[in-house]
N, C-alpha and C positions, 0 to 999 in steps of 0.2 A: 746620343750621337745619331742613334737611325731616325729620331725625327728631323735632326738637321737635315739629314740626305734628304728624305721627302720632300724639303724644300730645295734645295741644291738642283738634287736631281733630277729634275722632268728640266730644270733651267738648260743646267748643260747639255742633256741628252737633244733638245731640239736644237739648240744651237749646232751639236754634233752633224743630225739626222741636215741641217742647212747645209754645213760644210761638205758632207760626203754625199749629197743631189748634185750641189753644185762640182764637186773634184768627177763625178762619175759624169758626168753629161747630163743630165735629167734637167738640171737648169742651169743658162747660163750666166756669167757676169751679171750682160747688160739686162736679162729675166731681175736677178736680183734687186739691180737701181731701181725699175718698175714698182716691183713690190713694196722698197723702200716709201718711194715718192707716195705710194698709197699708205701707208705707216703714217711719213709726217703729213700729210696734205690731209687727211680721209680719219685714217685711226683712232691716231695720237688727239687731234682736236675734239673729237668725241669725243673720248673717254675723258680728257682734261674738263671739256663743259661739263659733261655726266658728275663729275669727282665735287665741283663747287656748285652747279646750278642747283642741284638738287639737295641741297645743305644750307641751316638757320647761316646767316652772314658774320656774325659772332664765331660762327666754330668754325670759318674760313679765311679768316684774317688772324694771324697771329705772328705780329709786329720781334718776337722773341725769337720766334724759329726764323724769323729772316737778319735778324740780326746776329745770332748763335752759327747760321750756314753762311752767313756771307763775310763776317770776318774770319770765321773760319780757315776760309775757302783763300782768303786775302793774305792771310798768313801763311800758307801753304804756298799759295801763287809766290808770295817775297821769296821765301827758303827757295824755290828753285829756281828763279830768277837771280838771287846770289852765290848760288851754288855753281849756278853752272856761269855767271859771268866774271865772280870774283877768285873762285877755288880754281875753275876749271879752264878759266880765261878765254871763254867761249863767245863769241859778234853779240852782239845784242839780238839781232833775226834770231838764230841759232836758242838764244835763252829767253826771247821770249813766248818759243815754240812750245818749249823746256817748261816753261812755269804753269802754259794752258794746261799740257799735260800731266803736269804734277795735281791741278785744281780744278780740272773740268771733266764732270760725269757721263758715262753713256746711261742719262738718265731714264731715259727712254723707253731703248730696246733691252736694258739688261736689269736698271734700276727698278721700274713699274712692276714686272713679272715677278721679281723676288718681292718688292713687298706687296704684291697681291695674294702671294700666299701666305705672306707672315699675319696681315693686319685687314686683309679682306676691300670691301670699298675705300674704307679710309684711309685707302694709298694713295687716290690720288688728290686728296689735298696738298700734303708734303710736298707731292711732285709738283704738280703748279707752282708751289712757293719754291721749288728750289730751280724750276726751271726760270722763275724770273731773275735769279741772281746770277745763274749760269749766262743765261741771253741778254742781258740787260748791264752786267758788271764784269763777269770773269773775260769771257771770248772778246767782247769791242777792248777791253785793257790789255788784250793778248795780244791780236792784233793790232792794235797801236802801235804798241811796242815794237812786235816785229818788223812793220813797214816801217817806223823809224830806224830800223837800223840800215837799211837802204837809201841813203840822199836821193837818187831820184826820185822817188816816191814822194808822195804828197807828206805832210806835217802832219804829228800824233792827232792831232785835235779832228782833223778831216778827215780821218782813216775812222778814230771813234763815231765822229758824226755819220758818215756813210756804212758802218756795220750797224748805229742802232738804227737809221731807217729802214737798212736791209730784213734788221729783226722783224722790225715793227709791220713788216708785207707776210711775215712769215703764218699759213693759218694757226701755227698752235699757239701763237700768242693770241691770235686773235678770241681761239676756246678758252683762253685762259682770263680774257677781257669779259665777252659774252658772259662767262659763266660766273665773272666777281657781279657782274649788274643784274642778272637774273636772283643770286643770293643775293642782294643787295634789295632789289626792289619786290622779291618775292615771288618773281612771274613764275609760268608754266609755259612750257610747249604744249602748243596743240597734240593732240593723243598719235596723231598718223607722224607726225612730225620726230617728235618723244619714241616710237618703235624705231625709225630709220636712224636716229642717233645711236639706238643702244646697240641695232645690226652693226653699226660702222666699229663703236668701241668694245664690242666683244671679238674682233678681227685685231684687234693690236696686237694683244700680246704675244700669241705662240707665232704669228706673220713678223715681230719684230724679231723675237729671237732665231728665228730661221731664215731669216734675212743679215742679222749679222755674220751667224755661221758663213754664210757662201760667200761675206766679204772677206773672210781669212786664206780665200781661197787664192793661192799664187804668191802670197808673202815669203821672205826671204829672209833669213836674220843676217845674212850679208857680213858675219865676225861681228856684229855690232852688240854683244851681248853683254859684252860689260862694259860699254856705256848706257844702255837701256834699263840696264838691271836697276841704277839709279833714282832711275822716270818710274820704274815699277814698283820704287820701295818709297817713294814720295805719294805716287798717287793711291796704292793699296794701305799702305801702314802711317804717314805721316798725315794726308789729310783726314780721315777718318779720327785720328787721334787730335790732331787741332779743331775741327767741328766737336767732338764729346769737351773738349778742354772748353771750348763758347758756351755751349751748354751748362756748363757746370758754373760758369759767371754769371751769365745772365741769369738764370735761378728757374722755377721752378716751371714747369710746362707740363703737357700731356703727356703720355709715355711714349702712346702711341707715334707722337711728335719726334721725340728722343730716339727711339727705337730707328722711324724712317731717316732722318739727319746722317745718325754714324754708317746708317746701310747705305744710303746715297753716295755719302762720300767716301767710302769703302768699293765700290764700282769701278772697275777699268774705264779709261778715258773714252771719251766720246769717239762713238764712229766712226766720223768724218776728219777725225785730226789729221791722218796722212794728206786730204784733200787741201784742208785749211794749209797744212806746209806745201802744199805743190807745187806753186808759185815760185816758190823762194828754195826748190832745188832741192828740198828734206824731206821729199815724200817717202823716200825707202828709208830714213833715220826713223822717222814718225812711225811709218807702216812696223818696222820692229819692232817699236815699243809698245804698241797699240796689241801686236800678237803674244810677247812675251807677258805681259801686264795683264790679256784676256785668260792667256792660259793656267796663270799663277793666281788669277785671281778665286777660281773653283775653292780653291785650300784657302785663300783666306777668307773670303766670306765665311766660307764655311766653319772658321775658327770666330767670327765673327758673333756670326746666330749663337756658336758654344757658350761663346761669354758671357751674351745680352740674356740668356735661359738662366746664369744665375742670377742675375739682377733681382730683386724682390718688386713686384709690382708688374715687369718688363712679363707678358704675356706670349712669348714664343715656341 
């Protein structure tokens, strides 16, 4: 169990050390968005190139883990899109908000970090792959949905279309593009080029997690607790366990593969979810779940690493 913490622990504690800069004045908010935007714009696209350029193209494509995470993630998505439309008799806006958050990772700033210290470099392969299903299938199907449940708004098909071209401007797709064609065709970066990449992706992780922290900063759980509790028991316990159940279908893969999947999908939902609800009037529903879901998540992860160490082969 104390090797679990040593992983756990520097995770939360910066997250922590973000939250109380930013509750004490040291930095504000809008300090935080900055740092952010230098995360995904700066960071995140480094280290995503770093994770596949620099990798045989064979050991960066693997067709199984994308298919293992992304039905996964699609089964997860349905459960809460029925749960909360058909049980709970909730708009479709309302449950398609409901389903992102049941299926979409803060893969990011909370996923990367943890398995950097589980599995070392070879985190961010999984992460590219799991961020193309995330950006490319979960969020534009989320969105859809949601703006469908609004008649003014534009038709599902035009809301999909305009979030993947949204995606597709975004840089860490594009480190995720660069870095399939470089393992692909075998290049190199120039040597001066190759140091200013590694400066930028050794700046991700502890700047992501301390960047999440001070977005917790000013949340409210507003009584919403036990409707949230829900989103938190879908997105910590139900996707992780539909991603291992994929896994176990499709057959046999790396470990290392295995290992990243269940941990990815075991992640509190993405950052930005309260954002993605904004629009649509749910950003303090969102913002609860996204707090309650962060804070409970410490315990399960960490029952998570417990399990994956008995595993035979699972190196944790």
């Amino acid at each position: 169990m104390l090797n679990i913490l040593t992983i756990t622990g520097p995770i939360y504690l910066s997250i922590g050390m973000g939250f109380a800069a930013t509750q004490r004045g040291m930095f504000s908010k809008p300090d935080g968005q900055v740092m952010g935007r230098f995360v995904l714009n700066f960071g995140l696209p480094a280290m995503l190139f770093n994770a596949l350029a620099n990798r045989n193209f064979a050991d960066v494509l693997h067709p199984r883990y994308l298919v293992a995470y992304g039905v996964g993630s699609l089964l997860t998505f349905a459960c809460g899109l029925l749960l909360w439309r058909k049980l709970r008799h909730k708009g479709l806006t309302e449950s398609g908000l409901v389903a992102m958050g049941f299926s979409s990772s803060n893969s990011g700033y909370v996923g990367y970090p943890i398995l950097l210290q589980v599995l070392g470099p070879a985190a961010g392969v999984a992460l590219a792959l799991t961020l193309l299903i995330e950006n490319l299938l979960v969020i534009p199907l989320a969105l859809a949905i949601a703006e469908s449940g609004e008649s003014e708004h534009a038709s599902w098909q035009h809301t999909v279309k305009e979030s993947l071209l949204r995606m597709c401007k975004l840089p860490m797709m594009w480190g995720i593009v660069l870095g399939f064609c470089f393992s692909m065709f075998d290049l190199e970066l120039p040597s001066v080029f190759a140091k200013t990449t590694n400066m930028f992706a050794a700046a991700c992780a502890a700047l992501a997690l301390f960047v999440n922290g001070g977005t917790l900063v000013g949340m409210r759980m507003e009584g919403l607790l036990r409707q949230v509790r829900w989103i938190a028991l879908g997105k910590l316990v139900l996707h992780p366990l539909m991603v291992g159940l994929m896994l176990w279908v499709v057959g046999p893969m790396e470990s290392s593969l295995q290992v990243s999947a269940i941990l990815l999908a075991g992640m509190p939902m993405l950052g930005i979810y309260p954002l993605l609800a904004q629009r649509h009037g749910l950003a303090g529903f969102c913002a609860s779940a996204l707090l309650v879901t962060t804070v409970a998540s410490f315990f399960t992860i960490s029952l998570i690493l417990c399990g994956m160490s008995f595993v035979p082969g699972w190196h944790i």
